[in-house]
N, C-alpha and C positions, 0 to 999 in steps of 0.2 A: 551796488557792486561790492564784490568784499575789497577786504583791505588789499590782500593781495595782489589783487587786478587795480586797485588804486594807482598805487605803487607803480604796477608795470607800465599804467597810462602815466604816471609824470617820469618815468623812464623815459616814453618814448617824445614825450615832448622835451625832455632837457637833450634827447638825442638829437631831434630835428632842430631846437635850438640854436645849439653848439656846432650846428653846418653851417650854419653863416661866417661867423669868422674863420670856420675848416675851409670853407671857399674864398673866402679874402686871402688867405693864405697861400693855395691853393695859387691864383693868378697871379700870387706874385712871379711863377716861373711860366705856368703855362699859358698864352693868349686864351679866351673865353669861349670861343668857337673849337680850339683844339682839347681846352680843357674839356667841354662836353662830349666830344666827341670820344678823348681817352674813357670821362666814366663811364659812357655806356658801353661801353665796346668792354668793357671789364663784367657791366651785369652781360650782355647779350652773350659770351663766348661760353660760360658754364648755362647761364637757361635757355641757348639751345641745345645741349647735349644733356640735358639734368632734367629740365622742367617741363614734365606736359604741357601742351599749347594748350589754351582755353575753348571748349568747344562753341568759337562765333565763328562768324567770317570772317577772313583774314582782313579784309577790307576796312571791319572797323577795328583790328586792333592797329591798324595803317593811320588810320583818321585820328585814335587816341594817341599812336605817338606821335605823329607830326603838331599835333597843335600842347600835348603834356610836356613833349620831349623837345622837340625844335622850337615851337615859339616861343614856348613860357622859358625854356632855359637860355637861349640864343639871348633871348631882351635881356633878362636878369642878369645873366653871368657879364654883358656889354654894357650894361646900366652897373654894375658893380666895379669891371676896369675901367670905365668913363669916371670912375669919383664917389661912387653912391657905398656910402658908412653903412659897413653888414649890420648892422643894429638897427639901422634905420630902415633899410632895405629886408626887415626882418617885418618889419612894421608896414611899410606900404604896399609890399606882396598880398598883404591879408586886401585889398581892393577886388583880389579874385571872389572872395565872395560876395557883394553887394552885384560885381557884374554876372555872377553864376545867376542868382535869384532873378535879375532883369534877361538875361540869355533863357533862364528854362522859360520863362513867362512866356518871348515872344515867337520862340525855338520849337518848344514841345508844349503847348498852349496850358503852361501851367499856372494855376489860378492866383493869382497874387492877395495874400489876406493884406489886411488894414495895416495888423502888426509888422509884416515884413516889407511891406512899401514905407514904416514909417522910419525902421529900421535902417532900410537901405540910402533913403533919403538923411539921416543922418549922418551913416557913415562916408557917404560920394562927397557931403558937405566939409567934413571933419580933413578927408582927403583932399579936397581942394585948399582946407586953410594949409594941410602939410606944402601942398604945391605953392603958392603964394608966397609963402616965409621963406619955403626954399630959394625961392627965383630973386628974394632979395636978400640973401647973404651968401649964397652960393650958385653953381650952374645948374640950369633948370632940367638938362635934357637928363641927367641922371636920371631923376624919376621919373621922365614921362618911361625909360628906357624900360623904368621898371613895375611901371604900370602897364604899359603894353604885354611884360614877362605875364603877371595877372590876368590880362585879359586872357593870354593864351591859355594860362591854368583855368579859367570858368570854360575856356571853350570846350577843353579838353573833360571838365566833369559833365557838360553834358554830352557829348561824346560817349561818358563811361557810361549813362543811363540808359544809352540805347542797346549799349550790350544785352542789356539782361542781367538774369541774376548766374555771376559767373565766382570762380573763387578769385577775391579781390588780389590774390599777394600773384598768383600765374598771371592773372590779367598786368599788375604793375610791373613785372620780370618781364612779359612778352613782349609791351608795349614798347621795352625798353631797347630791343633787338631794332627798332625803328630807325630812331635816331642817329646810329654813328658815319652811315654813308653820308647822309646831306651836313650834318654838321663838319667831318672830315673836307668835302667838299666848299663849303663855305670857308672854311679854314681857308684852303690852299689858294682859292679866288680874293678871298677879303685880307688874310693876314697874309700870305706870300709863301711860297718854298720856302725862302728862305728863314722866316722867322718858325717854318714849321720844323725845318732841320734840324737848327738852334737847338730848340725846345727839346727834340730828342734826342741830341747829340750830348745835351749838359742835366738828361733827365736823369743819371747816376753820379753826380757829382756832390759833393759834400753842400755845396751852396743850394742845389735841389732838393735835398733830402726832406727838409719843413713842407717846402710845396707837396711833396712825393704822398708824407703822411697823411697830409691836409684830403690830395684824392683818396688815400685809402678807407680816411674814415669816412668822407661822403658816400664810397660804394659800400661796404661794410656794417660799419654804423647805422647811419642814417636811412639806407636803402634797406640792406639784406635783415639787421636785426630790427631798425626800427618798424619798415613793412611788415614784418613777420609776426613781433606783439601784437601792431593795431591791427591786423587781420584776426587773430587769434579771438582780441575784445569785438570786433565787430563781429565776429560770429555766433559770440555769448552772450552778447544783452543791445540789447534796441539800440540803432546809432544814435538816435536821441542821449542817451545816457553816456556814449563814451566821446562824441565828437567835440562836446562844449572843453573836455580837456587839450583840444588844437590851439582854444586860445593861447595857454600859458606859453605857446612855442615862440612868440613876439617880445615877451617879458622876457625869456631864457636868452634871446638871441641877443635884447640889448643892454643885460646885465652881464652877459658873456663877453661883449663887444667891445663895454666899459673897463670890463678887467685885463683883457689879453692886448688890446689897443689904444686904451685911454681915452675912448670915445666918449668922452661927454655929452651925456644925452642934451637933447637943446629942450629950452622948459615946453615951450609952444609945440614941438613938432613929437614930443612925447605924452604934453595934456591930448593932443588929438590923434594922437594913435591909441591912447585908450579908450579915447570915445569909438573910434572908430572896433575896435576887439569891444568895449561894450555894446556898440549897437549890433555888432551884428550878434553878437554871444544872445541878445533878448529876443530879435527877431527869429532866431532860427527855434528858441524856445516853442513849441506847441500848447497853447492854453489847455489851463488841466482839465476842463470838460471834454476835450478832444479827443484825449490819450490814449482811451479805453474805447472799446465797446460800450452802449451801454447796455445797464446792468451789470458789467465786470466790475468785481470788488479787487479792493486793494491785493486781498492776497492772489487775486488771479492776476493780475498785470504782473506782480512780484514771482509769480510759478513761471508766465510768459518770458519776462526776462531773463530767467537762469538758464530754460533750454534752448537759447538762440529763435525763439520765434521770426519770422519775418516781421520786417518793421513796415507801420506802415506810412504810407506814401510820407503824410506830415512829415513823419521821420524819417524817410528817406530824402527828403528835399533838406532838410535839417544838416543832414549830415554830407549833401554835395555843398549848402552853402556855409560851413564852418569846419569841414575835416582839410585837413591839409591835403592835396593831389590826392587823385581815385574815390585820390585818389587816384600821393599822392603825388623837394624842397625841396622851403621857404618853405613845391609843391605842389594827388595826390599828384603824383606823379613819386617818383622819389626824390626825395627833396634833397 
């Protein structure tokens, strides 16, 4: 990659990062259900009137936001007003990928290597001691809250596999026109008229305004410019090459977490949220005999990479089990 596309990938991950505490923030005004409901309805109202639809069936871009946009966001953002520290819930969001890899295996019968069973087996493990520690010094259901959010995001990447090869940033803007009816809905059923009144009655208030900004950088930030770069690198070099920089979004989120909240990492629930971004950051790796054709020499993988070749498969499993939402935040979805 050059420098400059370096650059723009730890752009987008300190972008995607800095949405966790932009969404702790965030519910301090708006309930989790209404909150979702406002960001999408902020993407859907300009990418229907702006954004070519993708040419699939409407069907699955229906299937990718009800499970990118309604489950994964619904648990997460209700795993985060239940208790769950954006830092940490930056950390056990990445669960989606160890369940993407076991989802494509039994979903779209994709072949599981040695590497990536050893991998995923690592990290469910790593994830389980977060769960266990949790449940004895604090409440347990935050995470499952927000593990279920994960599950929803792996279900939602394989969802995006079935599209096709479509353009990723139309697909994550379409996907997002999904969302706001059932979350809206859910709102009014689970949190009440009344606390939805509330909410918009005091959403121009000087005590709103934190919250207010908190959603704009999630649509903004995170969504419009973050989607917009990682679309850009994935178009120009093999997802293998840019998705391993997704990790850093778990590091960004709980050194951001640390600073703006005082979240002190806990030692055990951050030793194994880096096992867990280690394992999967190894398994999603493709062993270097794989990468190529053979007989493709270095400088030909190196020519492949600069004009956007299509990645192949490896690399596309690669980059459903390590890229944030879409694909994607946490996430792709837009995270």
């Amino acid at each position: 990659m050059l420098l400059r596309d370096r650059l723009l990938a730890l752009v987008v991950a300190v972008a995607w990062g800095l949405n966790f505490p932009a969404t702790a923030i965030a519910l301090d005004h708006w309930p989790p259900f209404l909150l979702a409901a406002v960001r999408f309805t902020l993407l859907a109202v300009p990418t229907i009137l702006f954004v070519p639809r993708p040419k699939v069936p409407f069907r699955w871009i229906v299937l990718v936001g009800a499970t990118l946009g309604v489950l994964q966001f619904a648990f997460l953002y209700l795993g985060m007003s239940a208790g769950m520290p954006s830092g940490l819930a930056s950390l056990v969001i990445q669960a989606s990928a160890p369940f993407t890899v076991v989802l494509a295996g039994v979903l779209l019968r994709e072949r599981l290597t040695a590497r990536q069973v050893v991998g995923v087996s690592v990290a469910v493990a790593a994830l389980g001691v977060i769960a266990v520690h949790r449940a004895q010094t604090a409440a347990l259901l935050p995470v499952v809250l927000v593990l279920c959010g994960a599950l929803g995001w792996a279900l939602g990447n394989v969802a995006t596999r079935r599209t096709g090869p479509v353009n990723p940033l139309h697909l994550t803007l379409w996907w997002a026109v999904v969302p706001p009816v059932p979350m809206f809905a859910l709102s009014l059923l689970v949190e009440g008229p009344a606390r939805v009144g509330q909410a918009f009655g005091t959403a121009l208030t000087a005590e709103a305004l934190p919250a207010d900004l908190g959603v704009l950088y999630i649509v903004l930030a995170a969504s419009v410019v973050g989607y917009g770069i990682w679309s850009r690198l994935m178009g120009k070099y093999p997802s293998s090459t840019v998705a391993p920089f997704s990790m850093l979004v778990p590091v960004v989120g709980v050194l951001a977490s640390w600073a703006v909240f005082g979240e002190v990492p806990d030692v055990v629930e951050v030793v194994a949220g880096a096992v867990v971004v280690a394992a999967v950051l190894w398994s999603s790796r493709t062993p270097r005999l794989l990468r190529g054709e053979v007989g493709e020499t270095p400088q030909e993988s190196r020519d492949a990479a600069g004009s956007g070749t299509v990645s192949a498969p490896e690399d596309r499993l690669a980059q459903t089990a390590a890229s944030p939402a879409v694909s994607p935040g946490a996430g792709g979805a837009p995270r």
